[in-house]
Backbone atoms as SQL, in Angstrom:
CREATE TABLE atoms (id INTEGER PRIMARY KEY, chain TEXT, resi INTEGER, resn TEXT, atom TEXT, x REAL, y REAL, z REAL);
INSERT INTO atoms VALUES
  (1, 'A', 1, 'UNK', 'N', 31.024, -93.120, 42.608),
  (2, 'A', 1, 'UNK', 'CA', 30.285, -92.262, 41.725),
  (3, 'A', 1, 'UNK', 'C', 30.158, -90.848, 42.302),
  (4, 'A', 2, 'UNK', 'N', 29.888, -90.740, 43.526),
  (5, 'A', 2, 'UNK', 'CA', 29.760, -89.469, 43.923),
  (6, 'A', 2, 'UNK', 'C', 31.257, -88.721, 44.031),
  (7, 'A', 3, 'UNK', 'N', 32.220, -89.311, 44.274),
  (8, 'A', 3, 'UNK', 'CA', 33.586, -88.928, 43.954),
  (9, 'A', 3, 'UNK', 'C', 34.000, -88.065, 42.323),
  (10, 'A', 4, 'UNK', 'N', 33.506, -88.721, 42.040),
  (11, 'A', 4, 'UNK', 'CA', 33.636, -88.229, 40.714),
  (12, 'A', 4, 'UNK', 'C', 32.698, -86.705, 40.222),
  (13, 'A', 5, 'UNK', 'N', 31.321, -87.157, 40.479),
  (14, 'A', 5, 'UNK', 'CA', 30.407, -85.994, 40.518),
  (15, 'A', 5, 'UNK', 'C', 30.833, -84.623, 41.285),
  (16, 'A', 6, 'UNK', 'N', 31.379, -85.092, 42.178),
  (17, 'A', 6, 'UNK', 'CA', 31.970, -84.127, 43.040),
  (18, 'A', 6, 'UNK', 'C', 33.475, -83.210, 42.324),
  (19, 'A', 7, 'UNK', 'N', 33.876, -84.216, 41.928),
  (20, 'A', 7, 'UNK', 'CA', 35.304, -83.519, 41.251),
  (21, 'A', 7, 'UNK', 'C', 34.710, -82.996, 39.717),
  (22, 'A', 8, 'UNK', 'N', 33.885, -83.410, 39.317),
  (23, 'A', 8, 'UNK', 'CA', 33.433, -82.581, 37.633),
  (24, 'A', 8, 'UNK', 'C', 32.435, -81.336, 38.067),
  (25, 'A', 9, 'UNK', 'N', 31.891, -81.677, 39.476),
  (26, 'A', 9, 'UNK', 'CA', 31.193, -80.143, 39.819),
  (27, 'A', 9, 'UNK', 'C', 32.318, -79.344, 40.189),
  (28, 'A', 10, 'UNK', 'N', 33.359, -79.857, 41.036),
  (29, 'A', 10, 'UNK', 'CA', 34.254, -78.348, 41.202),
  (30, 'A', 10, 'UNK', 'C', 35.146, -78.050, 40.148),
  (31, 'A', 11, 'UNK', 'N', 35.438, -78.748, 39.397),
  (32, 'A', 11, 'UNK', 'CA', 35.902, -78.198, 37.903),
  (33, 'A', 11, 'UNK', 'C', 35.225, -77.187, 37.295),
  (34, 'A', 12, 'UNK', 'N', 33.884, -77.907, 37.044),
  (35, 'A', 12, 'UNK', 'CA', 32.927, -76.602, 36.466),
  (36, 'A', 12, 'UNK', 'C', 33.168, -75.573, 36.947),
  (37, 'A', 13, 'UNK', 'N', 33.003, -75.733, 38.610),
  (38, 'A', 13, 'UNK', 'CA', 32.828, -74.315, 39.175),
  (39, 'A', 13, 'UNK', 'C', 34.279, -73.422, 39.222),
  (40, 'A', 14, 'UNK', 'N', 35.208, -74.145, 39.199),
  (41, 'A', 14, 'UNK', 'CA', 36.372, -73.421, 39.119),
  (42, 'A', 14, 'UNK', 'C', 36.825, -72.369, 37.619),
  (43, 'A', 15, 'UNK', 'N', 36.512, -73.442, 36.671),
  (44, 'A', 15, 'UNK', 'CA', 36.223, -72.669, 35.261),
  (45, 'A', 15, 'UNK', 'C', 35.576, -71.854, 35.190),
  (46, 'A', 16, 'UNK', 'N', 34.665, -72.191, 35.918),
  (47, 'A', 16, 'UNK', 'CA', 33.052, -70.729, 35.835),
  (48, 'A', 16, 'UNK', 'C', 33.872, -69.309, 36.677),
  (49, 'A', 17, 'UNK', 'N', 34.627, -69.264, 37.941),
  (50, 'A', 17, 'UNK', 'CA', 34.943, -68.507, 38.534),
  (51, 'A', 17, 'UNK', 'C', 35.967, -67.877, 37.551),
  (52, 'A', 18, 'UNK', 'N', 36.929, -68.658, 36.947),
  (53, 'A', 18, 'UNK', 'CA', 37.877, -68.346, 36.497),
  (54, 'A', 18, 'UNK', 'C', 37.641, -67.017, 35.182),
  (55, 'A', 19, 'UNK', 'N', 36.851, -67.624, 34.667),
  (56, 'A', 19, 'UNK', 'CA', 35.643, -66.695, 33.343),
  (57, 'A', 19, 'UNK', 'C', 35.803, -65.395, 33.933),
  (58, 'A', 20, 'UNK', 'N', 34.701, -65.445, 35.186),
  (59, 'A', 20, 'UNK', 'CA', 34.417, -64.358, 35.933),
  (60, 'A', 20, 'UNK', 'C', 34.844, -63.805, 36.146),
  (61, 'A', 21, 'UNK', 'N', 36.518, -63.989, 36.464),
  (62, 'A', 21, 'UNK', 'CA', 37.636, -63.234, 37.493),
  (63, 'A', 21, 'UNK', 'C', 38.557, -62.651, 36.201),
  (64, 'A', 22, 'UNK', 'N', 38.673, -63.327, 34.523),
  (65, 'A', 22, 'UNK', 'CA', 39.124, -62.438, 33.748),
  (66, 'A', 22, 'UNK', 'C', 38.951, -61.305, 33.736),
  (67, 'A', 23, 'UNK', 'N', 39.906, -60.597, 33.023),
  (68, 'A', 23, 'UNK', 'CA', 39.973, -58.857, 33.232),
  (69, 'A', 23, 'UNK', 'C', 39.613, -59.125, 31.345),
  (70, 'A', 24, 'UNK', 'N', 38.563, -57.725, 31.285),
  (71, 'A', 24, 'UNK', 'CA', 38.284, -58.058, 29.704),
  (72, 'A', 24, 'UNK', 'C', 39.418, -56.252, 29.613),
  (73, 'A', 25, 'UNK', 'N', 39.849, -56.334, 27.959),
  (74, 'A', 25, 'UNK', 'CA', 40.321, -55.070, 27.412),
  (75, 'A', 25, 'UNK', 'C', 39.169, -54.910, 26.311),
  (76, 'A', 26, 'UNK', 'N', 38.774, -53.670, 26.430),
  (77, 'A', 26, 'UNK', 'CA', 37.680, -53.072, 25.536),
  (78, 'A', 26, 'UNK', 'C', 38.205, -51.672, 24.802),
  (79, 'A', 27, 'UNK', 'N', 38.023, -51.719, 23.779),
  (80, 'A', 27, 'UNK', 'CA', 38.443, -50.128, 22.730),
  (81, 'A', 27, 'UNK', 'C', 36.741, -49.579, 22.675),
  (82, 'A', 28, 'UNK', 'N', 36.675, -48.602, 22.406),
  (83, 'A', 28, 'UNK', 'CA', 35.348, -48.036, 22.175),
  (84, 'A', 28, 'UNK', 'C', 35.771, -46.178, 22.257),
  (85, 'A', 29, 'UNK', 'N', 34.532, -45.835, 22.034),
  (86, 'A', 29, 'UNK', 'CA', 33.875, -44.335, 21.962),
  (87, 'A', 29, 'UNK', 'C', 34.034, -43.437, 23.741),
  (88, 'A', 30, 'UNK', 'N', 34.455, -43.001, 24.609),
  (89, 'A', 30, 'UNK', 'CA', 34.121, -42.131, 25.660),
  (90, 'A', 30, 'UNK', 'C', 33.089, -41.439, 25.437),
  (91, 'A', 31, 'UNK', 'N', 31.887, -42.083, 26.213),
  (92, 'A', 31, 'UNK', 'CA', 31.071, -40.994, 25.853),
  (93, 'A', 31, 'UNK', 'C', 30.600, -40.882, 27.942),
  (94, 'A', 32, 'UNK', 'N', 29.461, -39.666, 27.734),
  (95, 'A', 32, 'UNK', 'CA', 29.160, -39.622, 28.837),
  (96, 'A', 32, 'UNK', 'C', 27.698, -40.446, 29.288),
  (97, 'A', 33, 'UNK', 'N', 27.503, -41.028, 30.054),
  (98, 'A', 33, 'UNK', 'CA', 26.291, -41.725, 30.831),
  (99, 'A', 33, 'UNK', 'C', 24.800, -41.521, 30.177),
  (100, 'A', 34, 'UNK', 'N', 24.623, -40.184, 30.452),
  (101, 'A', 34, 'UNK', 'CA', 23.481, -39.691, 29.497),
  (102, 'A', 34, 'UNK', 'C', 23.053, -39.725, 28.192),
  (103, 'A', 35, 'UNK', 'N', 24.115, -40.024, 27.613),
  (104, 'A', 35, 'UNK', 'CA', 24.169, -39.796, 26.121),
  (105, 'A', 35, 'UNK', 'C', 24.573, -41.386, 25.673),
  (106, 'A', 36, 'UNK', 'N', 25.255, -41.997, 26.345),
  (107, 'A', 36, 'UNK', 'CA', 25.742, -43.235, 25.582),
  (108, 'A', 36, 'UNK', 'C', 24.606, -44.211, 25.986),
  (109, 'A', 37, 'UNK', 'N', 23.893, -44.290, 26.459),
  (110, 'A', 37, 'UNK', 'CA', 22.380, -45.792, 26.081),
  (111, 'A', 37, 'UNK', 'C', 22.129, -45.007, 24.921),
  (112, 'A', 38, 'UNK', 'N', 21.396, -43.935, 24.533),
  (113, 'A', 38, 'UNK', 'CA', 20.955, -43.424, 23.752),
  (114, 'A', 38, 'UNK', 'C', 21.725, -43.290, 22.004),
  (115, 'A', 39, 'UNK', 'N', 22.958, -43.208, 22.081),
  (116, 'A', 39, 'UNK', 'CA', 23.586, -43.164, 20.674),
  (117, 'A', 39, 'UNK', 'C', 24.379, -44.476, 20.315),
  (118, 'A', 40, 'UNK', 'N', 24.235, -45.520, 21.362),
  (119, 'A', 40, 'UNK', 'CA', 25.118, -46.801, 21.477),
  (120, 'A', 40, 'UNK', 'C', 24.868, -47.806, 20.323),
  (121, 'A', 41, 'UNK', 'N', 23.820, -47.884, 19.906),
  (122, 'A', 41, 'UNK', 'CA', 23.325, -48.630, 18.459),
  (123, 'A', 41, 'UNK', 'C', 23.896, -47.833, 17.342),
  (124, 'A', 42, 'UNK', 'N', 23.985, -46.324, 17.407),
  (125, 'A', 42, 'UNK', 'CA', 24.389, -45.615, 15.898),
  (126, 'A', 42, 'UNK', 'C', 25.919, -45.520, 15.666),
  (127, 'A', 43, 'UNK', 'N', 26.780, -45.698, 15.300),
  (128, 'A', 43, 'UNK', 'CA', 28.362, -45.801, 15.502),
  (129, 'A', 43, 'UNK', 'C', 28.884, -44.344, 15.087),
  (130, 'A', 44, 'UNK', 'N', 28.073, -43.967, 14.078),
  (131, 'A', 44, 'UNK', 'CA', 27.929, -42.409, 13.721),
  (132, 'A', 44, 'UNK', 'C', 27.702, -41.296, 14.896),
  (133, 'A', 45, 'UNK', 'N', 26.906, -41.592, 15.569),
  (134, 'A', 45, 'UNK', 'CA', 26.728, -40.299, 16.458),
  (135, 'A', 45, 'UNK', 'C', 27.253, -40.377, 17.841),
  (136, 'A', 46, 'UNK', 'N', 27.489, -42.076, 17.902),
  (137, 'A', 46, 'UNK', 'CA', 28.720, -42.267, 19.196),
  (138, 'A', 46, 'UNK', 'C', 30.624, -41.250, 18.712),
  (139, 'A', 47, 'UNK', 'N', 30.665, -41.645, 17.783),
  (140, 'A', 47, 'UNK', 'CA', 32.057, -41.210, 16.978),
  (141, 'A', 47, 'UNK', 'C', 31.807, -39.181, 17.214),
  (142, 'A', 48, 'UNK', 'N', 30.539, -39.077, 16.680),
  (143, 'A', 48, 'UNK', 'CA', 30.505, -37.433, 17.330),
  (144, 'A', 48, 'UNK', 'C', 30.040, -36.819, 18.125),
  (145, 'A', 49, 'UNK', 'N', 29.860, -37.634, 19.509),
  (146, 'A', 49, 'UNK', 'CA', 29.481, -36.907, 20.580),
  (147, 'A', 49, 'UNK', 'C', 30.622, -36.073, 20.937),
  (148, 'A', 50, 'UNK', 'N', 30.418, -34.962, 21.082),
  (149, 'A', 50, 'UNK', 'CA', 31.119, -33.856, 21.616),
  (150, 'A', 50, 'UNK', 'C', 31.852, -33.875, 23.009),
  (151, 'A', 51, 'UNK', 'N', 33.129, -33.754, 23.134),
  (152, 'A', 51, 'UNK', 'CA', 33.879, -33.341, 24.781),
  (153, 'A', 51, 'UNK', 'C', 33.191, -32.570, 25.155),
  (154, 'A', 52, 'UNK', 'N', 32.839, -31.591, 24.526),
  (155, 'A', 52, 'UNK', 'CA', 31.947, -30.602, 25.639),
  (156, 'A', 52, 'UNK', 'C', 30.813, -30.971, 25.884),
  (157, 'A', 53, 'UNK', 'N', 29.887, -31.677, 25.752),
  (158, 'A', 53, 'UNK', 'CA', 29.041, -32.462, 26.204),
  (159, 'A', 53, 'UNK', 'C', 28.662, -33.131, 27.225),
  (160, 'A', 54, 'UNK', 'N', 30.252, -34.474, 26.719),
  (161, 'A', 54, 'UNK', 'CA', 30.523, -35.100, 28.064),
  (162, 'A', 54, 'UNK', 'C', 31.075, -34.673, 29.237),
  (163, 'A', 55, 'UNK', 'N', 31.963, -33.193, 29.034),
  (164, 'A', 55, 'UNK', 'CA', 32.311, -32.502, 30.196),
  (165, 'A', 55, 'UNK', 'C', 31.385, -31.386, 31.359),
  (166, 'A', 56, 'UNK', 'N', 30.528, -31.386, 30.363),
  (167, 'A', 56, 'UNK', 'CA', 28.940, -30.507, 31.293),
  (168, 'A', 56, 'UNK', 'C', 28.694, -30.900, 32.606),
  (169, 'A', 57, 'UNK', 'N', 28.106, -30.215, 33.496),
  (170, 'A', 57, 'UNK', 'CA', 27.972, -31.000, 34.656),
  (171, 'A', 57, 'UNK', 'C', 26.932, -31.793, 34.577),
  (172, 'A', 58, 'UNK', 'N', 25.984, -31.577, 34.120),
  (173, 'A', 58, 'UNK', 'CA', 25.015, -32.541, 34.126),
  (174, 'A', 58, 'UNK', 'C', 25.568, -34.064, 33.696),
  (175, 'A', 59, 'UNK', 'N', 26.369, -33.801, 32.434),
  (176, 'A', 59, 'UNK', 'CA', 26.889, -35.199, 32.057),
  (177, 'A', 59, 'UNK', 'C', 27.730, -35.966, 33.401),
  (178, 'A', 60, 'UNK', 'N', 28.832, -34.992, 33.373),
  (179, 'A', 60, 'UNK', 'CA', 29.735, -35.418, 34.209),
  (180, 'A', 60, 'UNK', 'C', 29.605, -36.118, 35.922),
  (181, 'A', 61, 'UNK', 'N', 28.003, -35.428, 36.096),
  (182, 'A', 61, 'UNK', 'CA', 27.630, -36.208, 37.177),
  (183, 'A', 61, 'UNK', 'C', 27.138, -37.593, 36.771),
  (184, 'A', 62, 'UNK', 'N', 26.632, -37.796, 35.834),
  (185, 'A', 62, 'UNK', 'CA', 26.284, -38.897, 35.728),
  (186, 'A', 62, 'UNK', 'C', 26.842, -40.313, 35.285),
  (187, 'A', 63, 'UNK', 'N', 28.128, -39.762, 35.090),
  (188, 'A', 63, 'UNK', 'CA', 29.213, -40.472, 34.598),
  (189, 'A', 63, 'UNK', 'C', 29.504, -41.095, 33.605),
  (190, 'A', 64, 'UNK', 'N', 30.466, -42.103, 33.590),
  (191, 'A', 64, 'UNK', 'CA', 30.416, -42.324, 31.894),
  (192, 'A', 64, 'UNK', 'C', 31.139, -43.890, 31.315),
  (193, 'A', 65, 'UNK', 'N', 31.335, -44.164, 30.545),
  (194, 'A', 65, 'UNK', 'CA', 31.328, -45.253, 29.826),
  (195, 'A', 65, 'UNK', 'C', 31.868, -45.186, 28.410),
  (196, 'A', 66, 'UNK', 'N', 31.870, -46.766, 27.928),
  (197, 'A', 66, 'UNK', 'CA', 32.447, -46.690, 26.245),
  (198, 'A', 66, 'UNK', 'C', 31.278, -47.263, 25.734),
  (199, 'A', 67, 'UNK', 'N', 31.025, -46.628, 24.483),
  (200, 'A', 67, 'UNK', 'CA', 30.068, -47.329, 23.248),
  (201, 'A', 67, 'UNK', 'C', 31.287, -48.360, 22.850),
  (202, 'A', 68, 'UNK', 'N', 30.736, -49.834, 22.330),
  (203, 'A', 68, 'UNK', 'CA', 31.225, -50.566, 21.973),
  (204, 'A', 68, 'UNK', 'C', 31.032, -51.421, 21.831),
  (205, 'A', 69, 'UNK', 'N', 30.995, -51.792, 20.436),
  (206, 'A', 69, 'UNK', 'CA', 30.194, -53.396, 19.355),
  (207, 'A', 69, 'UNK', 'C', 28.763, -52.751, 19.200),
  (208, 'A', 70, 'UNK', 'N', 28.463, -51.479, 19.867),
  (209, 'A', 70, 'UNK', 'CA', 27.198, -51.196, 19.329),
  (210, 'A', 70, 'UNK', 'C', 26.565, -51.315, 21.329),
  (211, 'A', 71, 'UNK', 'N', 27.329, -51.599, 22.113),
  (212, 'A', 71, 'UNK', 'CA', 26.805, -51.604, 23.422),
  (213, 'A', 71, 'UNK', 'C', 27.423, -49.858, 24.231),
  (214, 'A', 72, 'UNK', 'N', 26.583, -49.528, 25.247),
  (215, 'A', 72, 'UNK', 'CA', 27.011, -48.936, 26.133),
  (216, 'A', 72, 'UNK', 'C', 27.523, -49.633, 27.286),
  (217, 'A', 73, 'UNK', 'N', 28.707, -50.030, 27.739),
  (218, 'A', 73, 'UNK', 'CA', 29.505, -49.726, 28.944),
  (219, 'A', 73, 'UNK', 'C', 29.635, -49.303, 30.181),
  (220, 'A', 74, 'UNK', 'N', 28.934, -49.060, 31.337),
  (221, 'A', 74, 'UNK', 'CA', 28.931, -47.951, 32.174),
  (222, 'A', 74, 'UNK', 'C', 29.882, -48.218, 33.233),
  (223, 'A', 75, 'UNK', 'N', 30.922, -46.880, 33.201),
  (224, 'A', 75, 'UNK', 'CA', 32.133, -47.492, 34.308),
  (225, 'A', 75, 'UNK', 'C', 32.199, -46.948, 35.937),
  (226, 'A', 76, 'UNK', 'N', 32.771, -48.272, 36.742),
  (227, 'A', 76, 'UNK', 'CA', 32.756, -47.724, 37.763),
  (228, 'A', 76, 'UNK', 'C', 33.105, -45.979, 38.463),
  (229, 'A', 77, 'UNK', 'N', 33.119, -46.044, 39.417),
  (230, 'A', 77, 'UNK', 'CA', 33.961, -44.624, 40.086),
  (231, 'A', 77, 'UNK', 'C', 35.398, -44.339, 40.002),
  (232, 'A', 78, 'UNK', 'N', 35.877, -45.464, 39.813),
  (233, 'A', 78, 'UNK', 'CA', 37.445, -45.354, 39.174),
  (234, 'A', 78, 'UNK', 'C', 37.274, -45.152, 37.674),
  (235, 'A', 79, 'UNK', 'N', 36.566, -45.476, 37.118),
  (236, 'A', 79, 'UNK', 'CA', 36.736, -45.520, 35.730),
  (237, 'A', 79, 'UNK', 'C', 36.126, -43.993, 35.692),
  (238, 'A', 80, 'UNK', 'N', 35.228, -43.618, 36.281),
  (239, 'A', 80, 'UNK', 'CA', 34.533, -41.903, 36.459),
  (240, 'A', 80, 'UNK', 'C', 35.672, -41.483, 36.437),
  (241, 'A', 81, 'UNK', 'N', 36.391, -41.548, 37.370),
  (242, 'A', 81, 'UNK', 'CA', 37.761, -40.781, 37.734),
  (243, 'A', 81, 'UNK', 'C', 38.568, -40.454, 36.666),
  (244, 'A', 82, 'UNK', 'N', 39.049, -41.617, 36.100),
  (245, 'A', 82, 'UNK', 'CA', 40.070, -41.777, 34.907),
  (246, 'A', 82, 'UNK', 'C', 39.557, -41.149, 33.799),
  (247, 'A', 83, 'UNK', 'N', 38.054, -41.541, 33.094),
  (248, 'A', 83, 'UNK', 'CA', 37.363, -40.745, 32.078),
  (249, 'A', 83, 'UNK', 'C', 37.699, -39.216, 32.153),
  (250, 'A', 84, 'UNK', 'N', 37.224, -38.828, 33.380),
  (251, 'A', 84, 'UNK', 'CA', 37.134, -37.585, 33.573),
  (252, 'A', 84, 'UNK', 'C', 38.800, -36.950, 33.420),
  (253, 'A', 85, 'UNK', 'N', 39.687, -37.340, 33.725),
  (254, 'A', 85, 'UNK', 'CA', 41.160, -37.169, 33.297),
  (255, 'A', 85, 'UNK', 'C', 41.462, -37.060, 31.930),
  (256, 'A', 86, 'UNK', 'N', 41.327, -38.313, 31.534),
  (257, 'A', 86, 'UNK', 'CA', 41.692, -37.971, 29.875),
  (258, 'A', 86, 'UNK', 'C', 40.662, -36.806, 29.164),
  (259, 'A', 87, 'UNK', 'N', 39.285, -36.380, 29.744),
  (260, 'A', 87, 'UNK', 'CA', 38.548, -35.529, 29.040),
  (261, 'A', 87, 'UNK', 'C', 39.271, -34.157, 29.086),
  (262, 'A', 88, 'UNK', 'N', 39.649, -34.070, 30.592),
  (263, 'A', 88, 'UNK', 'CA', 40.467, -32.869, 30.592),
  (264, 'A', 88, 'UNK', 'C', 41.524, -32.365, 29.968),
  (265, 'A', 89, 'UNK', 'N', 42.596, -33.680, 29.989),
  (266, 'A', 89, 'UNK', 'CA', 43.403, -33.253, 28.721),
  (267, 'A', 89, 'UNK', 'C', 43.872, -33.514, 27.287),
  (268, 'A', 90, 'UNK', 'N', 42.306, -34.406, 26.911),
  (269, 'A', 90, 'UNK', 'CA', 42.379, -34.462, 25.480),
  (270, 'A', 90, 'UNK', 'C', 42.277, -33.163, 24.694),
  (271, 'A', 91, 'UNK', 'N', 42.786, -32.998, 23.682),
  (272, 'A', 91, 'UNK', 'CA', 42.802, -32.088, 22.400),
  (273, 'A', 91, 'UNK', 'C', 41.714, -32.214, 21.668),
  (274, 'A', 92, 'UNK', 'N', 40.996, -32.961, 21.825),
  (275, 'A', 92, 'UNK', 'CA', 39.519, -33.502, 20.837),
  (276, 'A', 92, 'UNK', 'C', 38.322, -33.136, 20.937),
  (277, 'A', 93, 'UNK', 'N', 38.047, -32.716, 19.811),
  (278, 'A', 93, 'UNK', 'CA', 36.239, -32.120, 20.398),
  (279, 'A', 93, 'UNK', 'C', 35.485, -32.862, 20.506),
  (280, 'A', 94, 'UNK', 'N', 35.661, -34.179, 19.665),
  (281, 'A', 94, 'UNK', 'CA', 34.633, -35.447, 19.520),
  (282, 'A', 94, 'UNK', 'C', 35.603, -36.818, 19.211),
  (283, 'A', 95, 'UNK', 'N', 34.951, -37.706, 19.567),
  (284, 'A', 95, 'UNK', 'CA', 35.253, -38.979, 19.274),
  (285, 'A', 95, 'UNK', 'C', 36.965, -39.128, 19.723),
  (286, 'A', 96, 'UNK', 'N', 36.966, -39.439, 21.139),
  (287, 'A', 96, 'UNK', 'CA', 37.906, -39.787, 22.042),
  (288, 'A', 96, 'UNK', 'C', 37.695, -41.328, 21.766),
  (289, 'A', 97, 'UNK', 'N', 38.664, -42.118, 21.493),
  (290, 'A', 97, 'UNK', 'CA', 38.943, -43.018, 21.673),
  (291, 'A', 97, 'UNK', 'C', 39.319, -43.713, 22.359),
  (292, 'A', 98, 'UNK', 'N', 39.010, -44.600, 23.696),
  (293, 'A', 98, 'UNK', 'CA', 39.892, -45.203, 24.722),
  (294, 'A', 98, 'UNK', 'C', 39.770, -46.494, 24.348),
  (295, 'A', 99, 'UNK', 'N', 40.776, -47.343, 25.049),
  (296, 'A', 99, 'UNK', 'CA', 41.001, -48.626, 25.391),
  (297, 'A', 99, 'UNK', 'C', 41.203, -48.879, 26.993),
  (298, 'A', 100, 'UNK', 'N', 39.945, -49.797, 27.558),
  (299, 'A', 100, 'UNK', 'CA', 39.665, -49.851, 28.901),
  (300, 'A', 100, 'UNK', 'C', 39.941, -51.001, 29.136),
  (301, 'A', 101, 'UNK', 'N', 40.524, -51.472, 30.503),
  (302, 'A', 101, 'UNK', 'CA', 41.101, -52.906, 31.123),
  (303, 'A', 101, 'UNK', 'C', 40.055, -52.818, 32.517),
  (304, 'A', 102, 'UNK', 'N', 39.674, -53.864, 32.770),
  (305, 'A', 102, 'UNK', 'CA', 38.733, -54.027, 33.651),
  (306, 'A', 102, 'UNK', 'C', 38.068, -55.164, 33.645),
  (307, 'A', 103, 'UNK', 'N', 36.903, -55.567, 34.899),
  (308, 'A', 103, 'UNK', 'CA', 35.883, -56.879, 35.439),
  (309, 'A', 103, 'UNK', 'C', 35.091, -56.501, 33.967),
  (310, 'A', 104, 'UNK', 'N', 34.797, -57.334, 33.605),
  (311, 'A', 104, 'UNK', 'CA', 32.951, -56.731, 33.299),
  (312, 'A', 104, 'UNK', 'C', 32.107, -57.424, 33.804),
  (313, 'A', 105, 'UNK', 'N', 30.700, -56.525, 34.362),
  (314, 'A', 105, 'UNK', 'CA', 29.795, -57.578, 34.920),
  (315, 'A', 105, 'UNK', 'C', 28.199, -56.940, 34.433),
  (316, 'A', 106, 'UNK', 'N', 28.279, -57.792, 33.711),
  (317, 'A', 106, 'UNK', 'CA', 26.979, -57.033, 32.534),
  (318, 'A', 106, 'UNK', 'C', 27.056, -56.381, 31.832),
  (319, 'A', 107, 'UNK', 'N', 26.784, -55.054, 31.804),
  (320, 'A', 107, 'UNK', 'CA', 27.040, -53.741, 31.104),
  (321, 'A', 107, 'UNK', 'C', 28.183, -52.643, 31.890),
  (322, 'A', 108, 'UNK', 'N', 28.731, -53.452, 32.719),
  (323, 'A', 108, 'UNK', 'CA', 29.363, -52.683, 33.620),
  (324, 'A', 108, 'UNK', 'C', 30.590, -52.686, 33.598),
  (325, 'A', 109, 'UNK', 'N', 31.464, -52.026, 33.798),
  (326, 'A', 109, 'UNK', 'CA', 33.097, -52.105, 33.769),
  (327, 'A', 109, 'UNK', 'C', 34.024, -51.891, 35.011),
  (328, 'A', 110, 'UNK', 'N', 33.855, -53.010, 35.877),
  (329, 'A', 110, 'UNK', 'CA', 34.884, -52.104, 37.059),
  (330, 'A', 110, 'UNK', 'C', 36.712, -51.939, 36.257),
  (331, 'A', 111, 'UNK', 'N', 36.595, -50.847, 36.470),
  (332, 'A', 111, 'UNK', 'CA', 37.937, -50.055, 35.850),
  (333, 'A', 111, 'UNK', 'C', 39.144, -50.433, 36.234),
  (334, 'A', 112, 'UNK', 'N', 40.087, -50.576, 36.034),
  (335, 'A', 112, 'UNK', 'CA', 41.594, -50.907, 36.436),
  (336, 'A', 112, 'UNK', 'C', 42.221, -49.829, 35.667),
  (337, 'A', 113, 'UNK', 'N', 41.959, -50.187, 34.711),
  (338, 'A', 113, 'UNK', 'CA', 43.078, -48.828, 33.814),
  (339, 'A', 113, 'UNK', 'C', 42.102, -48.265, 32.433),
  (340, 'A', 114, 'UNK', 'N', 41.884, -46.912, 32.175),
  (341, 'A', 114, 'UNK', 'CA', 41.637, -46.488, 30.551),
  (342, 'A', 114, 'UNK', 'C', 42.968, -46.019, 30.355),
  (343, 'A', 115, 'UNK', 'N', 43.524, -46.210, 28.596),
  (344, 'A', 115, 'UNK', 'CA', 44.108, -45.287, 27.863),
  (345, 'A', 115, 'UNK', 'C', 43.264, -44.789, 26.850),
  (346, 'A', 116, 'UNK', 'N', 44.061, -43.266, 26.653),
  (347, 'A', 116, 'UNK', 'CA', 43.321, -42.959, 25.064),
  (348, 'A', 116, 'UNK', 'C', 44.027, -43.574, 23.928),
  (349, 'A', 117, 'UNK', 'N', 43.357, -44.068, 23.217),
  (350, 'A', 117, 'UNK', 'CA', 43.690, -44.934, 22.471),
  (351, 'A', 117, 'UNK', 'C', 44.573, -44.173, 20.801),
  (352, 'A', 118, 'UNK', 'N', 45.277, -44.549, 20.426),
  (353, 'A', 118, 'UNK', 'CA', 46.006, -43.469, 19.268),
  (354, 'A', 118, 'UNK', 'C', 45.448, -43.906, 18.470);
């Protein structure tokens, strides 16, 4: 009996890790840190937060994330990095679109890759 218990607990736990260790892909809004808890419920005013906004320093220190399903996102220092790239050379005044590959762990995104999304 304990043989058994033993092999359906490390199953569980292997499944459970396995969950964990998926990489999720997420589409959403770029917005910046400051601004996205705050407009993350309205899909309207996530869609027009302004690049120049999110490129301010104030924003830009605080880093940034995707609105998405109605959640804010907040991405690691790689994902800071990358955000901050596509802001620079998007053409868009508002409503950047990315698609992000990454951990998630809560509200959090450790980053692997953003594209802007077409």
């Amino acid at each position: 009996m304990k043989r058994v218990s033993v092999s359906l607990f490390a199953l569980w736990l292997s499944g459970s890790l396995f969950t964990w260790a998926a990489e999720a892909i997420k589409t959403g809004t770029l917005v910046d840190a400051n601004c996205g808890p705050k407009i993350a419920a309205d899909a309207a005013k996530a869609s027009g937060h302004k690049v120049s906004c999110a490129k301010s320093d104030n924003c830009k220190n605080a880093g940034y994330g995707i609105v998405a399903d109605g959640k804010f996102l907040k991405f690691d220092k790689t994902g800071d990095a990358q955000a901050w790239n596509i802001l620079e050379k998007t053409s868009k005044e508002s409503e950047v679109k990315v698609t992000v590959t990454g951990h998630l762990e809560g509200n959090n995104l450790q980053v692997s890759k953003i594209e802007e999304a077409k």
